[in-house]
N, C-alpha and C positions, 0 to 999 in steps of 0.2 A: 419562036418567041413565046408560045404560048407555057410548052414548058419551061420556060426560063420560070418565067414568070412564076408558074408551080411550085417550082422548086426554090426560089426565091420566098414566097413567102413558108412554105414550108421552113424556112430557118428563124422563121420569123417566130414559130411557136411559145415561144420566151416569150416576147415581145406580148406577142397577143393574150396570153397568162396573166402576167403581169397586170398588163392597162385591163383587163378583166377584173381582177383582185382591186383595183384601185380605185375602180367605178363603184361596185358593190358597198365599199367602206366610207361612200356618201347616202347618208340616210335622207333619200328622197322620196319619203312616204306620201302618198295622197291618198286619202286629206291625212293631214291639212294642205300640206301643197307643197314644197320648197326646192325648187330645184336650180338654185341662184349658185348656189357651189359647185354642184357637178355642170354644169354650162358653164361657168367660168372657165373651170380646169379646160374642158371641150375644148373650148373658144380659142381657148391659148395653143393648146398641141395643134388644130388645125390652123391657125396663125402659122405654126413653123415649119408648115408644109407647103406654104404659100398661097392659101387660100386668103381668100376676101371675105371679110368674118362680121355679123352685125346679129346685135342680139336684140330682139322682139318679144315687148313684155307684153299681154293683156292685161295682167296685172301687178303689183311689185311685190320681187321675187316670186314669178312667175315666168323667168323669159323664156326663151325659143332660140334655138344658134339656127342661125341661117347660113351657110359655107360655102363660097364659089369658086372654084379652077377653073377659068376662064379657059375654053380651047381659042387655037386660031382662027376657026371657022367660021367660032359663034355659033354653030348647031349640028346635029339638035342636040339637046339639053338630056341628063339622064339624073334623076333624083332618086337619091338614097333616102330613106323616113326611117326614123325609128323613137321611140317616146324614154328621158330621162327618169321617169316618178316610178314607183313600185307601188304595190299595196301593200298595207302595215303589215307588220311582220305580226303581230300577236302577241300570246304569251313568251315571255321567251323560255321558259321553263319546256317549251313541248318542243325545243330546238336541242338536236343534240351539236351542234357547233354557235355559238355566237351570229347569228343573221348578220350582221354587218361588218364579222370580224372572219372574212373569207379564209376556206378552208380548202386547202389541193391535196386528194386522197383519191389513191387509183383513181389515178388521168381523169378525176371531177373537182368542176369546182362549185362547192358548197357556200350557199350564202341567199339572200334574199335579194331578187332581179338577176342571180345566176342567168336564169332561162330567160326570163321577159321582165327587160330584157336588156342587160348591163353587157350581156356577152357576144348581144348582137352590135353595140354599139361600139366595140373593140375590135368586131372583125370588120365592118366599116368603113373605121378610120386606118385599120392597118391597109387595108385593100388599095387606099387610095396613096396611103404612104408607100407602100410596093411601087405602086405606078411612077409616083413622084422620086424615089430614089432608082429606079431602072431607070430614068431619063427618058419615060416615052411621052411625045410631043402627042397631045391632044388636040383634035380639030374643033369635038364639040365639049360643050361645057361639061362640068360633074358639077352637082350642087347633093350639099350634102342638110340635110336639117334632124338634130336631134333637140325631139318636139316636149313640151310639159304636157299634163295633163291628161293623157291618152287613159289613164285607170280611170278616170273620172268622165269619159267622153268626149275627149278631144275639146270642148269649146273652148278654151285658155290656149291649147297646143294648133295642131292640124287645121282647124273646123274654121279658127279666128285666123290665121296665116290664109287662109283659102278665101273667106269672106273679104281679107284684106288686098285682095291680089297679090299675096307675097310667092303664090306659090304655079311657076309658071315652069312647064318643061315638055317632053314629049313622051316619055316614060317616065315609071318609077316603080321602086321595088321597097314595099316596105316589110320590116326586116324582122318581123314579127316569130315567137319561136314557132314553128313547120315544122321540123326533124326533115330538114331537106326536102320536105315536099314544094310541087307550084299549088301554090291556091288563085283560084282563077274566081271562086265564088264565094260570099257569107252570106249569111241571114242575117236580117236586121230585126229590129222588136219592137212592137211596143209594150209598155208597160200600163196600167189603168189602176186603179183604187175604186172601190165601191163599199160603198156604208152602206149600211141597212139599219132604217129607225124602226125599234119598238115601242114598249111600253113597259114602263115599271110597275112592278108590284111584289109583294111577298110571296116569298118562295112558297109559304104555305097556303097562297091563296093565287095559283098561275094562273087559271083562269081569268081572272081580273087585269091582266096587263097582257103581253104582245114580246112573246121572246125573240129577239133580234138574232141571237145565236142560231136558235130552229130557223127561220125565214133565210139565213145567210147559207142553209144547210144544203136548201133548196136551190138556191143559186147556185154554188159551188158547180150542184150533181147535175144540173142543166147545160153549165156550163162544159162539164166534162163530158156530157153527154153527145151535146147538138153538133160542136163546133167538130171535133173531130169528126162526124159524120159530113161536115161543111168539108174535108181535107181531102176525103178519100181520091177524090180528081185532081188534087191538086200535088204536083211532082217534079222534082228539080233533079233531073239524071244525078246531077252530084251533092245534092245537100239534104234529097228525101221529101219530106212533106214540112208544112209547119206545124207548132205546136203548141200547148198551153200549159202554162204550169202556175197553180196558185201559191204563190212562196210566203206569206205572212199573213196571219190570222189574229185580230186580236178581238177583245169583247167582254162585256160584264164588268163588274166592281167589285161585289160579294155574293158569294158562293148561296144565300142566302136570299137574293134580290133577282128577281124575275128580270135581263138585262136588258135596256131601252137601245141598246149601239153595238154593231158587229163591223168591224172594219176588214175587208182582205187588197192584200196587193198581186199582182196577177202579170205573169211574162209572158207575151205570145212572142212567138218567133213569125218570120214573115220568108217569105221564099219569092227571088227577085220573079217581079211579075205582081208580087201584092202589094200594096201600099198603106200608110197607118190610115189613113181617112177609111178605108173598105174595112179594116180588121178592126178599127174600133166600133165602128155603126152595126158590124155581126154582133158585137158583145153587146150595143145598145138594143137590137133588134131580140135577141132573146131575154133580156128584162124586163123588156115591155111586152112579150108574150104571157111572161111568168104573172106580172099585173095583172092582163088579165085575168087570168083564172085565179086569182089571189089578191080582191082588193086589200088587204090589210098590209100588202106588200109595197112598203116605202124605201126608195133608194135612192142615193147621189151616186155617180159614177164620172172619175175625170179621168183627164190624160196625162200618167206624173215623167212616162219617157220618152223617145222613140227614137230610133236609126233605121234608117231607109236601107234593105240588101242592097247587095250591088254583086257584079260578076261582067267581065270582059270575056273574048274569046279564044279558045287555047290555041290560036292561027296567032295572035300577036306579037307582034317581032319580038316582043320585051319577054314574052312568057318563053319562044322559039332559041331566042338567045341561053336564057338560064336553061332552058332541055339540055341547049349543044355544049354547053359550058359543064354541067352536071355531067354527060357522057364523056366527057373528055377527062373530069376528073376520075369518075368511078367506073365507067367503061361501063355500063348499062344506060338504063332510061329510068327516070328519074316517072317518080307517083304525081300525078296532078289531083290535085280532090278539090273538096270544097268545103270551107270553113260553119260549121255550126256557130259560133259565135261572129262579132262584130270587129274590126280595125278601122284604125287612121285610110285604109283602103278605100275605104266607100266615100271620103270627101274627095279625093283624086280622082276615082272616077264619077261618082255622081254631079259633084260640083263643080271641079276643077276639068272636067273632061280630058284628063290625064289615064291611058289604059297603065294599070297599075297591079302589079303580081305581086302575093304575098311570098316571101319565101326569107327564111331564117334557122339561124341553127338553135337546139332546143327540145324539148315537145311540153306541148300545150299540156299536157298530163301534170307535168312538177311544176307549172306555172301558178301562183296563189298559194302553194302547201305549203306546209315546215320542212326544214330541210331539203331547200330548193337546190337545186343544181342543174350543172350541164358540161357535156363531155368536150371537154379540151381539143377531144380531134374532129369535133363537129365543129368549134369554132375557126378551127385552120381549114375545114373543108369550103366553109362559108364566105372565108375570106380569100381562097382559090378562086373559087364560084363569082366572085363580085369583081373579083379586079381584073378577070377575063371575063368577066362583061361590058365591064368599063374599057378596056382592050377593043373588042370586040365595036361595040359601038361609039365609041369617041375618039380612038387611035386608027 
């Protein structure tokens, strides 16, 4: 059965092209936010596959497809995730194809959410259409939910469905582009902002004021200094250590004025095991060292993000399913790593107490660039990979 199955969707190739090509050519950029048309469309094709369909706004034109194939059993439950929004395309001048106006050229398809992730969202729904047109009787549920908001943090998408009890199952795989790897782990971050007050005066007379650029200069080098010596013990066999990076600077007025405000924004990444309350109090902890040895040193520091890691165990039936499903298509073993950035992952398992494997066709490499794409026959591998897991655990 299993190759039936295979080979079944393998004809499907067309099929899965296509509703790829068709996704992409909804501009669901966030922000601002819109993903009230590609959910409809969703809504309806998984409608004619039988599913039990209900759509969950946080906000309007904001909603969430919720999708249910009820088995006979009634469990357990296997949930599909994936997020409808992209990130803005940009300029479009620095696109050699149209971002919305998808492009198929050697066996890729070009376009903006190619990779992350319009093309996970078509192997998916074909996966579950395989299942539903082979007539195989399912014991436990498939629930399928394509989420908003995911580019922005999930709280509209994932975060709110979770908070809401919307989101109840035994597994889940979200479908994030991997390039066929299992991601079992990510790093979570928090982000901070810290001001540094000076004093004004004329350029030609610095002594007289309190330059906030120099004082912010200091902090920066403290910060680069201490904390990673804080990391050196700290190690996650597959995500490495965590990190800091100061990503925005700003400060001054004219080139002419001694500057009284230096602002920076600041990304630590966190490795499961840390939590944002310890990783921010390190970053308070060396400011307040810095004061002392430097009363003229004035600073506010807040907290503007944060995502909790997260990581299950690569013994998990859910992670152990897609290995055996992967070998069966490709006849090797399939890479487990662990994700440097963040997904819809960490509220399923953080929150939701759902063990939940990252794995999708794609790679995170062409996801956010110009001239985004992804390979045509990752996404039939992907949707092999899912419908003999849905096989596997619900038939």
């Amino acid at each position: 059965m299993k190759q039936k199955i295979c080979d079944f969707v393998e004809k499907m190739k067309s099929d899965i092209t296509d509703m790829t090509m068709a996704l992409i050519r909804f501009k669901s950029e966030n922000p601002p936010g819109n993903e009230e048309e590609i959910a409809d469309f969703l809504a309806s094709k998984l409608k004619t596959l039988g599913f039990k369909v209900k759509l969950v706004e946080a906000e309007p034109k904001r909603p969430n497809v919720i999708a249910t194939l009820e088995g006979k059993r009634g469990f357990p439950t296997l949930i599909f995730n994936g997020h409808m929004d992209v990130v803005p395309a940009g300029p479009l001048e620095n696109w050699k194809y149209p971002p919305y106006e998808p492009v198929l050229k050697n066996a890729k398809i070009y376009g903006r959410g190619a990779a992350d992730m319009k093309g996970a969202l078509s192997s998916i729904f074909n996966a579950a259409k395989a299942i539903v047109e082979l007539g195989i009787d399912l014991k436990g549920n498939l629930v399928i939910q394509f989420v908003a908001d995911e580019e922005e943090g999930g709280a509209k998408g994932t975060e709110f469905l979770v908070k809401n009890g919307l989101v109840k199952g035994d597994y889940a795989v979200v479908c994030e582009p991997s390039h066929l790897r299992i991601g079992v782990a990510e790093k979570g971050f928090i982000r901070a902002e810290i001001t540094v007050r000076g004093k004004a005066a004329h350029s030609s007379t610095p002594s007289e004021g309190i330059n906030a650029i120099v004082k912010m200069c200091s902090v920066i080098e403290a910060l680069n200094d201490k904390l990673p010596k804080k990391f050196v013990d700290r190690r996650h066999p597959l995500l490495g250590g965590p990190t800091i990076n100061v990503g925005t600077i700003t400060g001054g007025v004219k080139v002419n004025i001694v500057p009284d405000k230096c602002t920076i924004q600041l990304d630590r990444r966190l490795i499961p095991g840390e939590n944002s309350e310890g990783a921010f109090n390190e970053i308070i902890e060396i400011l307040k060292s810095l004061r002392k040895r430097d009363s003229q040193l004035k600073y506010e520091v807040k907290l503007i993000g944060e995502a909790e890691p997260s990581e299950i165990s690569p013994q998990e039936e859910i992670v152990k399913l897609l290995e055996r499903n992967y070998k069966f298509v490709f006849h090797r073993r399939p890479i487990i790593y662990g994700l440097k950035g963040t997904t819809d992952a960490r509220f399923f398992i953080n929150q939701a107490k759902i063990p939940a494997a990252v794995f999708g066709p794609g790679s995170i490499s062409e996801a956010h660039k110009v001239n985004e794409f992804v390979h045509v026959k990752e996404l039939v591998s992907a949707a092999k990979i899912y419908s003999l897991t849905i096989f596997d655990l619900l038939a």
